[in-house]
C-alpha positions in Angstrom: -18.9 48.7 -40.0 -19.1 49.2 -36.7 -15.4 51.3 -36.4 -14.3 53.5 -33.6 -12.7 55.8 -36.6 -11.2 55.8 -40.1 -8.9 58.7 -40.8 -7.3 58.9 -43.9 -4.5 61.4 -46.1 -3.5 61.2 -49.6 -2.7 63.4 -52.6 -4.8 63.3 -55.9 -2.6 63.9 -59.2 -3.9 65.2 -62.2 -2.4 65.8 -65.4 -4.0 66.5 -69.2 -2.8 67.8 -72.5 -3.3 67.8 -75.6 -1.4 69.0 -78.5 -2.9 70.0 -81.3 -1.1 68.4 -84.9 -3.1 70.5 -87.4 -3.6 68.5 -90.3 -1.8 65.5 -88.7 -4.8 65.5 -86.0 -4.1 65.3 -82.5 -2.2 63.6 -79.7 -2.4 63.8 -76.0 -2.5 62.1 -72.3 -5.0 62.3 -69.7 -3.2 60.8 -66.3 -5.0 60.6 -62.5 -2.9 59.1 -59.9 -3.6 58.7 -56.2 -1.0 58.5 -53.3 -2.2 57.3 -50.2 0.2 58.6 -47.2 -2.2 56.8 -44.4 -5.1 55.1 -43.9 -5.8 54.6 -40.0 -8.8 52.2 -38.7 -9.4 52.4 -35.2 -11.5 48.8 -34.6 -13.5 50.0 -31.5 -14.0 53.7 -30.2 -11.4 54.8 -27.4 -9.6 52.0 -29.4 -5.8 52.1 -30.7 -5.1 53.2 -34.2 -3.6 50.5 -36.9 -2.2 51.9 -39.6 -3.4 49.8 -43.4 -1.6 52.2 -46.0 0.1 49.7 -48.6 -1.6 46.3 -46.9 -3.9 44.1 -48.5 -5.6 44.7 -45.3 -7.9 42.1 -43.7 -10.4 41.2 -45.7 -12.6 38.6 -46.1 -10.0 36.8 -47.3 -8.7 36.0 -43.8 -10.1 34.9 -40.2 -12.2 36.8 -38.9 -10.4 37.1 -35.7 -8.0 38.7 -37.3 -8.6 43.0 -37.1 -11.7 43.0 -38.5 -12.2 43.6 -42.8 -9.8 46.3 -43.4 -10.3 46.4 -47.9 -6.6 46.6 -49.7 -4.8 50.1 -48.9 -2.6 50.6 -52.0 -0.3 53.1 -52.0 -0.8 54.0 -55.4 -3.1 53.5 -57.7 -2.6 55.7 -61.3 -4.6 55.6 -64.4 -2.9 57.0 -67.7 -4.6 57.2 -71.5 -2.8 58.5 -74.4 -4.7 59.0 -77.4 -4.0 60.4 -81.4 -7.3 61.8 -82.9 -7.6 62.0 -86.5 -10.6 63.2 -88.7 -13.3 61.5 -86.4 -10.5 58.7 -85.5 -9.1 57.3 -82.4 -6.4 55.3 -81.2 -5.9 55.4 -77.1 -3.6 53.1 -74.9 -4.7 53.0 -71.4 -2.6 52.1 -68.3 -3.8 50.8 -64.8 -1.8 51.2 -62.0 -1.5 49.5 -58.5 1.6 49.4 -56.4 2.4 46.6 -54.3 1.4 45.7 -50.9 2.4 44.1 -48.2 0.2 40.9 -46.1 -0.1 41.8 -42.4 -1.3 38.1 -42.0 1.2 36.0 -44.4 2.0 33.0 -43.0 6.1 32.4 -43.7 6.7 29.7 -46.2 3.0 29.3 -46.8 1.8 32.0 -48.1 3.4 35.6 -49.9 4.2 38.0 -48.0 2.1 40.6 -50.6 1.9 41.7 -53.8 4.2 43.2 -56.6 3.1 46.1 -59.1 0.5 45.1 -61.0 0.3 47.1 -64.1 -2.8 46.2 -67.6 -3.3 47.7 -70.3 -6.0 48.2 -72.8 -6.0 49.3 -76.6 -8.9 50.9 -78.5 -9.7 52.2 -81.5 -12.7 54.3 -82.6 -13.8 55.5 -86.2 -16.6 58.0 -87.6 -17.8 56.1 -90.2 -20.3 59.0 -91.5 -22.3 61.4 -89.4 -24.2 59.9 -86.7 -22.3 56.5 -86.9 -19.7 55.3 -84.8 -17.4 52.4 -84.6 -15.8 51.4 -81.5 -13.5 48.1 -80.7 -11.0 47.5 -78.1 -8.8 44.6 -76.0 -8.9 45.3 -72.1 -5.8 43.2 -70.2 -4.2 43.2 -74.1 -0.7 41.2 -72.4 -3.3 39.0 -70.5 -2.4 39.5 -67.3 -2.7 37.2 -64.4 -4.1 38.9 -60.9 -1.0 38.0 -58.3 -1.9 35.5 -55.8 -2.8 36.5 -52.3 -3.1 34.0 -50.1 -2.9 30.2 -50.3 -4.7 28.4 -52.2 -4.2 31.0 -54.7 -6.5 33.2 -54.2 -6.3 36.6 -55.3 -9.1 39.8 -54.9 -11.3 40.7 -58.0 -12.1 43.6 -56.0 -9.1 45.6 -57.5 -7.3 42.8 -60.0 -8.7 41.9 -63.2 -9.6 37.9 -63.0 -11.3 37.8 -66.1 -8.1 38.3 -68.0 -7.8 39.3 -72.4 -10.9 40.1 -73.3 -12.8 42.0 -76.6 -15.6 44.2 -77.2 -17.1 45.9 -80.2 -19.7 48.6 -80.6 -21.6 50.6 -82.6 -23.8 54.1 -81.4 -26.1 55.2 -83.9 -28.0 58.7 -83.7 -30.7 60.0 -86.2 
C-alpha cells in the first residue's frame, strides 16, 4: 500500500479460568475480545485522515475510485471457549464474535447499508482412548450460519465470514 499513514487504538481483553470439580473433572472459559476505538488511513502523505472503525471499509469489493482498499474495521471482534474436562475427556463450545458495521459506499435502496452481528459457533469433543491415543471430532458453524450480504449481488467477504457454512471433522493423533 502506498498510504500516507495508518494510525490505529484499541483495547485487547482477556479473560481465563478454570475451576477445578475434583472428582467431577473440570470446567472453565477462555475469552479474548478486541475493541477497536479507531482505525485512521491517511490515502496519500500530507493527506487528510478518514476514519474506518466499524466500516466494511473499501475493499476490493468496491470501485476502485472509491478511497482506496481500506479491509473491514469491526469494532469488535471476541472469541469465547468453555470447556468441562473429565478423565482425559473434553467437551468445548466455542463462540466467534464480530459486531456490525456500517457501508461508507451503500447505494440507498440497492444495496445494505452494513452488516448486523454476526455471531458461529462450534462444538467439539475429545476422548483419551488409552495412553498415546486420542480421539477428536467436532461441527464448526454447528447453526449453519449464512455470512450477511455486503453488497449487491450478494456478495459477502470470506475474509472474516465463514462461507463454507456446517461443516465436520474427525481426527485421531497417535504417539509411540
Amino acid at each position: 500500500m502506498n498510504l500516507g499513514a495508518i494510525r490505529t487504538e484499541g483495547i485487547d481483553f482477556t479473560l481465563q479460568w478454570e475451576a477445578d470439580l475434583h472428582a467431577a473433572g473440570a470446567v472453565g472459559i477462555n475469552s479474548r475480545f478486541t475493541r477497536l476505538l479507531s482505525y485512521n488511513v491517511q490515502s496519500v502523505p500530507g493527506g487528510p485522515m478518514q476514519e474506518w472503525a466499524g466500516t466494511l471499509g473499501a475493499g476490493l469489493l468496491y470501485s476502485p475510485a472509491t478511497s482506496g482498499s481500506t479491509a473491514p474495521q469491526p469494532r469488535w471482534r471476541g472469541l469465547t471457549n468453555l470447556h468441562y474436562r473429565y478423565q482425559g475427556s473434553e467437551v468445548s463450545l466455542r463462540w466467534r464474535f464480530i459486531s456490525g458495521m456500517t457501508d461508507p459506499n451503500a447505494i440507498a435502496g440497492f444495496s445494505p447499508a452494513g452488516t448486523p452481528n454476526y455471531s458461529l459457533f462450534d462444538l467439539s469433543v475429545q476422548d483419551a482412548l488409552r495412553k498415546g491415543l486420542i480421539l477428536r471430532a467436532g461441527v464448526n458453524n454447528l447453526f449453519n450460519r449464512q455470512p450477511p450480504t455486503i453488497t449487491y449481488p450478494g456478495l459477502t467477504l470470506a475474509s472474516i465470514y465463514d462461507v463454507v457454512g456446517r461443516s465436520f471433522y474427525v481426527g485421531v493423533q497417535a504417539r509411540y
